[in-house]
Backbone as CSV, one residue per row, in Angstrom:
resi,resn,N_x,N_y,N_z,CA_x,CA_y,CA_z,C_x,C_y,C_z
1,UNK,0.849,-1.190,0.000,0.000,0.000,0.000,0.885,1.239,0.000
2,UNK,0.283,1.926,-0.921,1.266,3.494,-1.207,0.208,4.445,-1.211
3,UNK,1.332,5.458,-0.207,0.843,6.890,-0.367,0.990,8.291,-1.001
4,UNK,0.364,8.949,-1.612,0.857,9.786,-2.245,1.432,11.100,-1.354
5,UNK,2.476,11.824,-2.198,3.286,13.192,-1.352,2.064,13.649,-0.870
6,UNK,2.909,13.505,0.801,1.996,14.645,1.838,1.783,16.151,1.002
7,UNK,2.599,16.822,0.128,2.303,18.085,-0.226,1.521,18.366,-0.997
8,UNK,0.947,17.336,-2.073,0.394,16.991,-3.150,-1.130,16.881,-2.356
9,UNK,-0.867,16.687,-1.165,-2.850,16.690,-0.650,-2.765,17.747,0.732
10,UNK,-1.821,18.718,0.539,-2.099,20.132,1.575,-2.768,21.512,0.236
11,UNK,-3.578,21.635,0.505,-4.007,23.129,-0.172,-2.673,24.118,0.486
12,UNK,-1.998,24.644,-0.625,-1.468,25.832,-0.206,-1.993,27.194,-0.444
13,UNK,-2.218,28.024,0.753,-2.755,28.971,0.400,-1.941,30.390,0.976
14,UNK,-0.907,30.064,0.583,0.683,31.138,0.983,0.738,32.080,-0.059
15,UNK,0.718,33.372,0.559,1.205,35.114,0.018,2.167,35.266,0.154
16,UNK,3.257,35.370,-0.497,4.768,35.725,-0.753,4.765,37.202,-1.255
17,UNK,5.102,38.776,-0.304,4.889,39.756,-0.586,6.857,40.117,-0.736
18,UNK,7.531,40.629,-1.306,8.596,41.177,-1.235,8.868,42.474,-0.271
19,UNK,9.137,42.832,1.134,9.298,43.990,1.356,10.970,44.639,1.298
20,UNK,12.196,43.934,1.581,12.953,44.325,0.904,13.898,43.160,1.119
21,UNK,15.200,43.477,0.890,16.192,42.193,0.442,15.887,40.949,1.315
22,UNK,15.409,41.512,2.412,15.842,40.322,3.212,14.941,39.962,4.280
23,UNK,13.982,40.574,3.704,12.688,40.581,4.557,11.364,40.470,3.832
24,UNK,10.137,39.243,4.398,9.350,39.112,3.351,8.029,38.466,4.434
25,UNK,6.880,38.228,3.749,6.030,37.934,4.211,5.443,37.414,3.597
26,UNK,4.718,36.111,4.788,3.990,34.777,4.514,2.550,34.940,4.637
27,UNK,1.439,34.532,4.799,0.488,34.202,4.824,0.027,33.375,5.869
28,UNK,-0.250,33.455,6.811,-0.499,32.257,7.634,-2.153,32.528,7.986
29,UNK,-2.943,31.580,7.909,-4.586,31.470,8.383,-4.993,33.267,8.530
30,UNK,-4.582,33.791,7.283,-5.039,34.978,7.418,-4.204,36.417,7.827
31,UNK,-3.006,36.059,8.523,-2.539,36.585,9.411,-0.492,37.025,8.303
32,UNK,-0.916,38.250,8.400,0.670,38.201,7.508,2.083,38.010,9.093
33,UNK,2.941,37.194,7.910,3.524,36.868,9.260,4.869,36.670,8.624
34,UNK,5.972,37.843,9.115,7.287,38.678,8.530,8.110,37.387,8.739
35,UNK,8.941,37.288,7.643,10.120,36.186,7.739,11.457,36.876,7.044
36,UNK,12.660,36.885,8.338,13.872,37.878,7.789,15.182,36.490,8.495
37,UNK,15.853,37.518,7.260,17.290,36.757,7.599,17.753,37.102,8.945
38,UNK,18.917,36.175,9.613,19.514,36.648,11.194,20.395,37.464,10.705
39,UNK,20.973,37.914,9.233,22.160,38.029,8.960,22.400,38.383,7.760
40,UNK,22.991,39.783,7.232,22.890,40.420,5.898,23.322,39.205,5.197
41,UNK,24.016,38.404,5.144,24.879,37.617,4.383,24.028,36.109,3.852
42,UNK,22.502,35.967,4.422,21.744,34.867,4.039,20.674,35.254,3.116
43,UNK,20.787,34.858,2.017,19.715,34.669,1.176,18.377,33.912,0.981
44,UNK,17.851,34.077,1.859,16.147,33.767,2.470,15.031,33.234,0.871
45,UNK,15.578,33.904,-0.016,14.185,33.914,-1.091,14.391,32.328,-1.674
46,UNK,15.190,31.190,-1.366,15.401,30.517,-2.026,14.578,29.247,-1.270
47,UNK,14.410,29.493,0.159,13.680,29.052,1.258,12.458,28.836,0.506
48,UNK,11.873,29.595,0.669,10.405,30.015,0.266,10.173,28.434,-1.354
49,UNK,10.756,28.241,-1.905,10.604,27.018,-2.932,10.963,25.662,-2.436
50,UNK,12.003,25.748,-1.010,11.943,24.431,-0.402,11.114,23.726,-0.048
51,UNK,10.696,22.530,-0.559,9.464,21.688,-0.506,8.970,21.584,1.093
52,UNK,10.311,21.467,2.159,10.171,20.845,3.231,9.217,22.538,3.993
53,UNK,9.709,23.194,3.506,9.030,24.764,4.545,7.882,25.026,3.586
54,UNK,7.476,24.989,2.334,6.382,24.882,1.806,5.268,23.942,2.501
55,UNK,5.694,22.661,2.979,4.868,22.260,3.431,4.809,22.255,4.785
56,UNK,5.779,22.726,5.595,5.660,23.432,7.004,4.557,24.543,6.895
57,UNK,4.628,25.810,6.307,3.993,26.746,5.939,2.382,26.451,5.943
58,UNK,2.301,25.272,4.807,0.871,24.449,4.814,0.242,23.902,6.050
59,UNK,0.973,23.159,6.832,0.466,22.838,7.843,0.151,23.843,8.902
60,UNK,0.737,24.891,9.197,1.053,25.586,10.257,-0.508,26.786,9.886
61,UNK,-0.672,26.881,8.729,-1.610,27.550,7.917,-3.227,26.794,8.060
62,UNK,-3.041,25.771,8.205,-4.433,24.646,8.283,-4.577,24.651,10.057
63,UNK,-3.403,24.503,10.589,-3.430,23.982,12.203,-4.227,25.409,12.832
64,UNK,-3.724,26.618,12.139,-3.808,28.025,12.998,-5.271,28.009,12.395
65,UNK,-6.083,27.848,11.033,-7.368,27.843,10.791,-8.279,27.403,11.213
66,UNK,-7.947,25.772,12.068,-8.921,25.578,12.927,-8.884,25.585,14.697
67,UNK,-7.504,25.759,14.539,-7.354,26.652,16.237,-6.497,27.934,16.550
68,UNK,-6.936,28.297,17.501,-6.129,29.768,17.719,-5.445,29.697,19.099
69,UNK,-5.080,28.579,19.453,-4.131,28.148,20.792,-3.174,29.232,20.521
70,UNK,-2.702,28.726,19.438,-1.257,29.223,19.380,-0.567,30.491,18.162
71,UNK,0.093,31.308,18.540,-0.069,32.939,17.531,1.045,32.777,17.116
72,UNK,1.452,32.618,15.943,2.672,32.573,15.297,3.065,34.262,14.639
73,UNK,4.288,34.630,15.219,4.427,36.225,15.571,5.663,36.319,13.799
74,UNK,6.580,36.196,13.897,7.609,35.674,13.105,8.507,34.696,12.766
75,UNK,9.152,34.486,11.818,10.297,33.326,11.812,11.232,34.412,11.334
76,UNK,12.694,33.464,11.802,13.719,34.529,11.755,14.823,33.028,10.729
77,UNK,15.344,33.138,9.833,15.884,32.272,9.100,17.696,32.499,9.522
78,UNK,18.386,31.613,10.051,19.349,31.413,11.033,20.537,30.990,9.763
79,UNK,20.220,30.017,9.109,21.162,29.681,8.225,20.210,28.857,7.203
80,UNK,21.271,28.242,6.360,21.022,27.387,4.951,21.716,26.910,4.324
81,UNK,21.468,25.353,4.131,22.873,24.464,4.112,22.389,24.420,2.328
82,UNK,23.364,24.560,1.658,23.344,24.023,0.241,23.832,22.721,0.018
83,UNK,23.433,21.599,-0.911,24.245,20.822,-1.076,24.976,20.725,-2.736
84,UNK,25.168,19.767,-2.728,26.226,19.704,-4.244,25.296,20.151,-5.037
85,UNK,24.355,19.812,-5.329,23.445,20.221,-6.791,22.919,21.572,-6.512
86,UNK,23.425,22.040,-5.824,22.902,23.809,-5.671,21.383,23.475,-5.115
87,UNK,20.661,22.727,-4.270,19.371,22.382,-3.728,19.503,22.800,-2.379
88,UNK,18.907,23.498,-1.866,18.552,23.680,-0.173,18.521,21.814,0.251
89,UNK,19.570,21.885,1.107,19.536,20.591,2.208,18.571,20.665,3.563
90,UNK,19.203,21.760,4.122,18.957,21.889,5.488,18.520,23.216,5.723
91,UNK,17.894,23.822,6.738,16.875,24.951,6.950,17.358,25.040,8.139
92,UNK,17.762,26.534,9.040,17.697,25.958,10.835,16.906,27.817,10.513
93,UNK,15.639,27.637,11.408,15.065,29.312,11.832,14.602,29.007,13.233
94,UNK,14.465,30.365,13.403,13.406,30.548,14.876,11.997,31.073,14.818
95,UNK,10.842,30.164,14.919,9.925,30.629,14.904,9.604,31.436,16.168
96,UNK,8.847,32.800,16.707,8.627,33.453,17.212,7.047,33.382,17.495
97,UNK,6.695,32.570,18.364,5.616,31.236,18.939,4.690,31.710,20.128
98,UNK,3.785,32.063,20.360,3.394,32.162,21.951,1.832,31.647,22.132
99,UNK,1.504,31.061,23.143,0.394,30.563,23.542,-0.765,32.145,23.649
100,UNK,-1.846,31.839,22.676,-2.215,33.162,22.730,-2.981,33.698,23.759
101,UNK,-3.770,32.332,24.806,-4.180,32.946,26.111,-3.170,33.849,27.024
102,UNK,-2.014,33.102,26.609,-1.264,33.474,27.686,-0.168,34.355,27.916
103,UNK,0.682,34.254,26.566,1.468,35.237,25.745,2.766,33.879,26.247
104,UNK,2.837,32.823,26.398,3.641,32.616,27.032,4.362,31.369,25.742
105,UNK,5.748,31.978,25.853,6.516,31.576,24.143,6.462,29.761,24.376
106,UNK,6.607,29.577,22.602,6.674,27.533,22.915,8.072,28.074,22.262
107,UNK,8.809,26.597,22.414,9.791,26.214,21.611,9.255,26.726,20.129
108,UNK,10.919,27.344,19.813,10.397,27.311,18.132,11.297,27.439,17.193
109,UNK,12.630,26.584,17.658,13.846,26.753,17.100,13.322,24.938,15.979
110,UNK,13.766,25.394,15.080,13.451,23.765,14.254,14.177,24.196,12.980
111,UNK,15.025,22.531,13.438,16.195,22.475,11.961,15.254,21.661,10.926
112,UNK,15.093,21.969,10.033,14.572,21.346,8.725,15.249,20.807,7.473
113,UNK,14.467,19.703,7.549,15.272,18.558,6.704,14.383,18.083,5.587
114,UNK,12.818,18.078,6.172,12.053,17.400,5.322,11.792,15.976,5.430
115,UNK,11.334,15.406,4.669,11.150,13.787,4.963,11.946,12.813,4.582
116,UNK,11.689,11.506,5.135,12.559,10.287,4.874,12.240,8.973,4.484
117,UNK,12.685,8.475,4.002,12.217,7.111,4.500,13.306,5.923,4.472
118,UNK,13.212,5.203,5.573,13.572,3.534,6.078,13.500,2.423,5.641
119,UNK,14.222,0.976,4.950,13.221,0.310,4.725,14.072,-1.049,5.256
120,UNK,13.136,-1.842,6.081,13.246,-2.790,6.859,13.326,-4.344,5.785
121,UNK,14.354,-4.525,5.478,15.009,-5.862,4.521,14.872,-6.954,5.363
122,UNK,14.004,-7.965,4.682,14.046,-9.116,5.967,14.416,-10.545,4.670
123,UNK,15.811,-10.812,4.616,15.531,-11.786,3.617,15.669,-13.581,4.130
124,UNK,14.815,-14.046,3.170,14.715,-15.320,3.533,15.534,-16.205,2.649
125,UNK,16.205,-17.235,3.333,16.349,-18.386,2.111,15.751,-19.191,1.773
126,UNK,15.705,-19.144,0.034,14.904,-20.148,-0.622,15.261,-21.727,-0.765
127,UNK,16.459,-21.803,-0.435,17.321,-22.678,-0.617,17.381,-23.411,1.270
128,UNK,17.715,-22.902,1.695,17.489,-23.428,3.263,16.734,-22.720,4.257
129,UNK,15.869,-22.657,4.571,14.902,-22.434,5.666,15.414,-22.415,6.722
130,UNK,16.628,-23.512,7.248,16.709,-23.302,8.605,17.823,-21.759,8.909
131,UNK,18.318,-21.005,7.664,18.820,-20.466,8.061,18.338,-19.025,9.328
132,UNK,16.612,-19.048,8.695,15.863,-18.090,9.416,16.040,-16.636,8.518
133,UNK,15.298,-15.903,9.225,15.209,-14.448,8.866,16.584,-13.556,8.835
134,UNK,16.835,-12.936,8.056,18.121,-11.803,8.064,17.429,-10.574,7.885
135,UNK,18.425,-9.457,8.457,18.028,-8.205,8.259,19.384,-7.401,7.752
136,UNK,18.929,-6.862,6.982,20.519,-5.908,6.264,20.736,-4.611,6.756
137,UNK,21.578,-4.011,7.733,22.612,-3.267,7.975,23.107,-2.301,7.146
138,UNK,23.398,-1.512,7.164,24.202,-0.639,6.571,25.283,0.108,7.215
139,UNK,27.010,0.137,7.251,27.389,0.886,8.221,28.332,1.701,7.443
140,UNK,27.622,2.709,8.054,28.786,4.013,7.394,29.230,5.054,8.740
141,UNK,29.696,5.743,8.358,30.354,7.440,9.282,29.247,8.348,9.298
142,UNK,29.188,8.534,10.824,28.133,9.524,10.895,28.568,10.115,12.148
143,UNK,29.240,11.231,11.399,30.171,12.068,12.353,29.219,12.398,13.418
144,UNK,27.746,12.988,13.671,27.214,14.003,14.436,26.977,12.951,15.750
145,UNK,27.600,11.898,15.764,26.986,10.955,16.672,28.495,11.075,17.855
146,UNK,29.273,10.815,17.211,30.057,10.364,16.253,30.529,8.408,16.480
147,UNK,30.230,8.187,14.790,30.324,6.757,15.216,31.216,6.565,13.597
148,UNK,32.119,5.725,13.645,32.723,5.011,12.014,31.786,4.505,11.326
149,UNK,31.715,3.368,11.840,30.256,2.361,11.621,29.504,2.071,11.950
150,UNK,28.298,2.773,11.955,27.119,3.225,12.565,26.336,2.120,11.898
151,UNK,25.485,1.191,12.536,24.537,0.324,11.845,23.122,0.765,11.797
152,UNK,22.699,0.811,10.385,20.923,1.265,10.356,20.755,0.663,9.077
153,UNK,19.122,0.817,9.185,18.420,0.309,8.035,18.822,1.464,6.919
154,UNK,18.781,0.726,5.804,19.333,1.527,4.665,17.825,2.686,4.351
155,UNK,18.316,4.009,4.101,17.306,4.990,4.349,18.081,6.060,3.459
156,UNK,17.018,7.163,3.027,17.542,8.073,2.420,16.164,9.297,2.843
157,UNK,17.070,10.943,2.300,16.151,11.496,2.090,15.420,11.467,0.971
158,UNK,13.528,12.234,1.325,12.461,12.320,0.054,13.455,13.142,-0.820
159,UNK,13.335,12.863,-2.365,13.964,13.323,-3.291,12.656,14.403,-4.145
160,UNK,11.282,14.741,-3.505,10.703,15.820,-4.049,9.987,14.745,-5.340
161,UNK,9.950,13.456,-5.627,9.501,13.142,-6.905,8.148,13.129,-6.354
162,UNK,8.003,12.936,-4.966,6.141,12.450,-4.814,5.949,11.657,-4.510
163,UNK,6.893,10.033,-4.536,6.641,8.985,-4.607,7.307,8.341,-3.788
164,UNK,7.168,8.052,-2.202,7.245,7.488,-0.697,8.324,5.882,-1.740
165,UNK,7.126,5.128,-1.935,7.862,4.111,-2.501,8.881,3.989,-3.657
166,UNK,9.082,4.926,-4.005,9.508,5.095,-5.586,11.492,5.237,-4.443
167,UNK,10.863,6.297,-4.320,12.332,6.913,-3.451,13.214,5.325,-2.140
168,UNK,12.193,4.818,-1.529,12.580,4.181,-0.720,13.196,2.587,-1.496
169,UNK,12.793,2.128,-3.040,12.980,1.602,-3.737,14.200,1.787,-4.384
170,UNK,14.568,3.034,-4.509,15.584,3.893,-5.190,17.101,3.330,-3.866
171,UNK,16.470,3.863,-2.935,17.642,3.651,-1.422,17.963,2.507,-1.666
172,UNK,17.128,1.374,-1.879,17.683,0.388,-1.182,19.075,-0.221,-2.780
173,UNK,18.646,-0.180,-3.507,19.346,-0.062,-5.051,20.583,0.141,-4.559
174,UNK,20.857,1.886,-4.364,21.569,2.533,-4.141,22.989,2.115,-2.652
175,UNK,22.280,1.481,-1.802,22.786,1.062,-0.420,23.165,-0.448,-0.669
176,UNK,22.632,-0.819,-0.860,22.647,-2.621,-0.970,23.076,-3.145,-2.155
177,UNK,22.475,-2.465,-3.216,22.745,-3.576,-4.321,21.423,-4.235,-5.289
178,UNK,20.579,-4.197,-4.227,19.155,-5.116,-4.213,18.298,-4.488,-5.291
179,UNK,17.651,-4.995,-6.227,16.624,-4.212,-6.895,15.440,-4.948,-6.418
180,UNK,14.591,-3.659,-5.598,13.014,-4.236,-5.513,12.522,-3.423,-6.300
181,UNK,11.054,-4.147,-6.440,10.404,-3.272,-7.416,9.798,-2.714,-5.764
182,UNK,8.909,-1.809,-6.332,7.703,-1.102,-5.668,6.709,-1.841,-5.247
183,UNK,6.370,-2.769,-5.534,5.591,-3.532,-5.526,5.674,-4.114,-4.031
184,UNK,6.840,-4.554,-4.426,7.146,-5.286,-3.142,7.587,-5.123,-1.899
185,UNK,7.748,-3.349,-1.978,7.551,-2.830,-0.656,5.963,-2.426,-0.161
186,UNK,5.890,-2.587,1.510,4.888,-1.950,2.519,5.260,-1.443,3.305
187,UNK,4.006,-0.205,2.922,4.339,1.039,3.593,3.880,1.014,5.088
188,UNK,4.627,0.566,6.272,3.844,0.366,7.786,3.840,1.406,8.267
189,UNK,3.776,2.593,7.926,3.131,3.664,8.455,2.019,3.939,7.829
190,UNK,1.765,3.794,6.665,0.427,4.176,6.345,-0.392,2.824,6.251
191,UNK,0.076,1.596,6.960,-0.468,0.230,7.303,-1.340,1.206,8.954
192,UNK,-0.503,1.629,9.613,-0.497,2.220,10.585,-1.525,3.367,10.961
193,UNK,-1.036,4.537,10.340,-1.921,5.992,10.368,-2.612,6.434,9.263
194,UNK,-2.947,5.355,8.212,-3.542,6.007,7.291,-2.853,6.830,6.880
195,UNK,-3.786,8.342,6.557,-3.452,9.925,6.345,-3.296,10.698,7.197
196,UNK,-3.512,9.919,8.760,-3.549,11.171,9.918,-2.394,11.738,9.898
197,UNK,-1.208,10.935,10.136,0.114,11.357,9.950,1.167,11.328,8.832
198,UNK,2.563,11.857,8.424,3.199,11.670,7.520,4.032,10.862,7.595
199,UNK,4.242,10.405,8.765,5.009,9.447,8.895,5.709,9.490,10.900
200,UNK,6.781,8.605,11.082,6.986,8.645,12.311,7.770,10.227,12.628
201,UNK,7.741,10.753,13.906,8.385,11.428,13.858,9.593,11.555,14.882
202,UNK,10.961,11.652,14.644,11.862,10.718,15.973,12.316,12.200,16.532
203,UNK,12.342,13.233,16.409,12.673,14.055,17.120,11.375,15.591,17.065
204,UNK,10.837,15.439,17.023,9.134,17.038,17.405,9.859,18.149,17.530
205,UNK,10.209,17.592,18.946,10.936,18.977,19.332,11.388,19.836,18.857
206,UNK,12.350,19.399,17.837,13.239,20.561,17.145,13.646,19.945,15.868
207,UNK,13.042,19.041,15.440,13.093,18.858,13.651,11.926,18.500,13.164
208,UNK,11.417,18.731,11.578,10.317,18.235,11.179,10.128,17.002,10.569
209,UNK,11.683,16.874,10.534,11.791,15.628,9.666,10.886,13.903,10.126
210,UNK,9.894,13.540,8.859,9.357,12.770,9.289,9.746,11.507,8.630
211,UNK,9.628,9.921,9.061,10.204,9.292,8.433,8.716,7.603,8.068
212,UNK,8.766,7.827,6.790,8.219,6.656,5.907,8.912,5.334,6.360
213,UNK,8.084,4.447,7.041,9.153,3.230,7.395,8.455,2.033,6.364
214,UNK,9.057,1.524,5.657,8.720,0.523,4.781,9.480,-0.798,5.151
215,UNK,9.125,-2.096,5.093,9.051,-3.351,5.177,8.960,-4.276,3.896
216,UNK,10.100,-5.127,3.384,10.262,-5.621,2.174,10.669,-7.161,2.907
217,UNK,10.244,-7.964,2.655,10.803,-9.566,2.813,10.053,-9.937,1.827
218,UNK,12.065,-10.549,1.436,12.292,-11.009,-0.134,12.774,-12.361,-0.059
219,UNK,12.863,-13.288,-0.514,13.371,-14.570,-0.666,14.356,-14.599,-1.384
220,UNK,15.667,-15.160,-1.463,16.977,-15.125,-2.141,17.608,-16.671,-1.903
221,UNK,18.341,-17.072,-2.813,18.930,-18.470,-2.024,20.510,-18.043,-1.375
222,UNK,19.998,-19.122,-0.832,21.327,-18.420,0.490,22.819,-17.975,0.157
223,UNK,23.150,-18.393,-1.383,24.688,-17.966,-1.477,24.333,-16.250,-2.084
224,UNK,23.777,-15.867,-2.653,23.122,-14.643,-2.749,23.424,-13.765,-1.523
225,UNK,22.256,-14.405,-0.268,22.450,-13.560,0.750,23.593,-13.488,1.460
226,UNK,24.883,-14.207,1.779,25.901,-14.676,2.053,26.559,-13.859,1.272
227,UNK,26.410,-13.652,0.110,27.534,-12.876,-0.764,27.139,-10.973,-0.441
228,UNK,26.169,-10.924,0.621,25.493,-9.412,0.615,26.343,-9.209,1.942
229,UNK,27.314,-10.156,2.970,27.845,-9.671,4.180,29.422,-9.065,3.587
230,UNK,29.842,-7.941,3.868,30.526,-7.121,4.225,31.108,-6.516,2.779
231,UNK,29.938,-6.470,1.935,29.394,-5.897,0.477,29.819,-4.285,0.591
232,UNK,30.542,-3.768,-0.089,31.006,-2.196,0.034,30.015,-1.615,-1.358
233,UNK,29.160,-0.779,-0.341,28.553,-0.059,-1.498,28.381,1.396,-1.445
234,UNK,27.210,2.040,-1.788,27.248,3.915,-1.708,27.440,4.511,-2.865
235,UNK,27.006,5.683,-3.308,27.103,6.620,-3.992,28.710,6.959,-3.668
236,UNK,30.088,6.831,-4.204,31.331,7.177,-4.091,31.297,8.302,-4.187
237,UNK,30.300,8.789,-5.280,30.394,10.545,-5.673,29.533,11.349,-4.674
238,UNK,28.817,10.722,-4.031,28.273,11.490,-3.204,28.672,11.374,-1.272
239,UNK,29.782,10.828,-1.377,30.649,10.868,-0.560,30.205,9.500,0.700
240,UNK,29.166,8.369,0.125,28.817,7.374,0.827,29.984,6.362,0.779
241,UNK,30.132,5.897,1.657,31.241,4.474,1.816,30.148,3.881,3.237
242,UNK,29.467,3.201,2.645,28.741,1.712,3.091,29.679,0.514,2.849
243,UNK,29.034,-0.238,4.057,29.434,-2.005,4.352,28.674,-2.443,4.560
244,UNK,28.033,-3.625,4.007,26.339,-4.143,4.571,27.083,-5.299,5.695
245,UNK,25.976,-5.623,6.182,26.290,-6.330,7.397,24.996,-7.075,7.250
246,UNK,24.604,-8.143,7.766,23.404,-9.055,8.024,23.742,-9.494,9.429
247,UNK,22.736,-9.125,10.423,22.185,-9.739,11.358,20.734,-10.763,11.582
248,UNK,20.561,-11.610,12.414,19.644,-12.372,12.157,18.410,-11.153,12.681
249,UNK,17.333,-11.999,12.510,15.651,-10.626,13.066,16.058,-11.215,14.385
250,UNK,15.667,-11.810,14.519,15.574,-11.947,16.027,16.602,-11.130,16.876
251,UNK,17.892,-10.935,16.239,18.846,-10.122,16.922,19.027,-9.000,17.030
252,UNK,18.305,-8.215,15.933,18.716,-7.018,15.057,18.200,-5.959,16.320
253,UNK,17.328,-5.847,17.340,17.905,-4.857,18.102,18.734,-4.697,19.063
254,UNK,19.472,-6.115,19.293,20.420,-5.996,20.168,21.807,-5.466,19.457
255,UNK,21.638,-5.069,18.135,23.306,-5.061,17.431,22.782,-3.424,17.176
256,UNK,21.749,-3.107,17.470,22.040,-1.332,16.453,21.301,-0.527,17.506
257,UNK,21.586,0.802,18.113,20.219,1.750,18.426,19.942,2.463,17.713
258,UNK,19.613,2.064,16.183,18.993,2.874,15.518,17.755,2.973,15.210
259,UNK,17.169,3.928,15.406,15.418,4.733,15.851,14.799,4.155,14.811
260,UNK,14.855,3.988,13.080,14.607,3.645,12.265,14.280,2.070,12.430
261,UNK,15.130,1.070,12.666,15.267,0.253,13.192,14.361,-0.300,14.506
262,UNK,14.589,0.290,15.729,13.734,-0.574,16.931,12.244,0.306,16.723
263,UNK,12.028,1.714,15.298,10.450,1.870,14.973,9.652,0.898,14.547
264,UNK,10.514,0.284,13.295,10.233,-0.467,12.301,10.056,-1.911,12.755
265,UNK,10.889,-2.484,14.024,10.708,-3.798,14.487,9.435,-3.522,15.499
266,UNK,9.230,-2.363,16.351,7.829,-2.198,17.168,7.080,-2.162,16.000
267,UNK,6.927,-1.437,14.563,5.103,-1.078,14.504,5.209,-2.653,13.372
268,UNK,5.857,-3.829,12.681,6.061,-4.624,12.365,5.219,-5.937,13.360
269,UNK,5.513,-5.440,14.785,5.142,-6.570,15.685,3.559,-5.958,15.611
270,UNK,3.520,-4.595,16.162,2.031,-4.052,16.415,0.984,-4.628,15.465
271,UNK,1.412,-4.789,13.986,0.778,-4.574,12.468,-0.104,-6.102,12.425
272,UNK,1.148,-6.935,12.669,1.176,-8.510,12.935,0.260,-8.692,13.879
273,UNK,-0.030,-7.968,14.939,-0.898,-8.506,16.043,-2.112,-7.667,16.207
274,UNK,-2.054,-6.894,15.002,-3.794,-6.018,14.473,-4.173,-6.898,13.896
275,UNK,-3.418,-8.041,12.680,-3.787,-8.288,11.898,-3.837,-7.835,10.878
276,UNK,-2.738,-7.071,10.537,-2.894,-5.592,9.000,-1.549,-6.205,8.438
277,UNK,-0.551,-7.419,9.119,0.360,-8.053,7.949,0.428,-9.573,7.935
């Protein structure tokens, strides 16, 4: 089961007014609401086409229309990460937030990333059964932790095409080696929440980034899967150096704490014991 881009079913109904270089205004549930750089030296107008604050904007625009808890005063745009293809990566602003009974400010610092998705590899052998369930690993460098070989489910960011499965199909290609079709991934978040939500979300607080967790068990004969342990793969040009690794299921949260990972093995068990896999 596939869902289509969360942005593709938000009405946007955002006013983009120019007042001068570096200062501009949004639209929110009626309410114009000033968005400026921290800093002569940031170029703000390029924001405004990032899919991930377009559809921040949308939501924040629908949430304030049917309640007025909360008064969104300004956002103040802090920085902006470019990456290689000249595309906005990363977003960090301060929204300027207050409870409107009370005047009393929320959190409103949020780094923006946009969405993701996970996808949970469970392969079987066709050839021997007793080997049991495997799950594929991925370990690369992930300085912010900081770890060398960090083990997680192979995951990437939404690439803006629209297509949850298309993209998470694309990852696993890209990480592993593996070609699934689409087909043969499920989507257990929207097994899960329907449309209520966009997906899981591992940090609220201070990122928006939400993450699509998908579930693929594939059958392979066992010299196949055997030939997928300590497999060097990644985008070279895009500065990935992956090692796949296979752990058995049954083990796989004792070898990783990755959020992607012990999500995907909880809403997997939950799904199984609704009856929805």
């Amino acid at each position: 089961m596939f869902l289509r881009s969360y942005a593709s079913r938000v009405p946007h109904r955002l006013l983009f007014r120019t007042f001068t270089t570096m200062e501009y205004n949004i639209s929110v549930a009626g309410k114009n609401v000033p968005v400026k750089a921290a800093t002569a030296d940031i170029d703000i107008k390029p924001v405004f086409e990032f899919q991930p604050f377009k559809d921040w904007c949308a939501s924040f625009d629908k949430e304030l229309s049917q309640s007025k808890d909360i008064t969104l005063n300004s956002i103040q745009i802090q920085s902006v990460d470019i990456f290689g293809n000249d595309k906005i990566g990363f977003v960090k602003f301060k929204a300027d937030a207050e409870l409107t009974e009370t005047g009393k400010k929320v959190p409103g610092i949020v780094f923006m990333r946009g969405g993701a998705v996970s996808v949970l590899i469970i392969l079987r052998s066709s050839d021997n059964p007793e080997k049991g369930d495997r799950v594929i690993f991925t370990l690369q460098p992930r300085v912010p932790v900081p770890c060398i070989k960090m083990p997680e489910l192979p995951a990437g960011m939404l690439d803006g095409s629209g297509s949850f499965s298309g993209t998470a199909a694309k990852e696993i290609e890209e990480e592993t080696g593996l070609i699934i079709e689409e087909r043969e991934l499920t989507d257990m978040t929207e097994l899960a929440y329907g449309n209520a939500w966009r997906g899981v979300y591992p940090s609220a607080g201070g990122c928006d980034e939400f993450l699509r967790l998908f579930l693929c068990v594939k059958s392979l004969p066992s010299k196949q899967i055997d030939e997928l342990e300590g497999k060097l793969t990644g985008l070279r040009d895009h500065g990935e150096s992956i090692t796949l690794k296979l752990v058995k299921l049954e083990d796989a949260w004792k070898e990783s704490p990755d959020a992607k990972l012990l999500s995907s093995l909880a809403l997997l068990d939950a799904l199984k014991k609704a009856g929805k896999l």
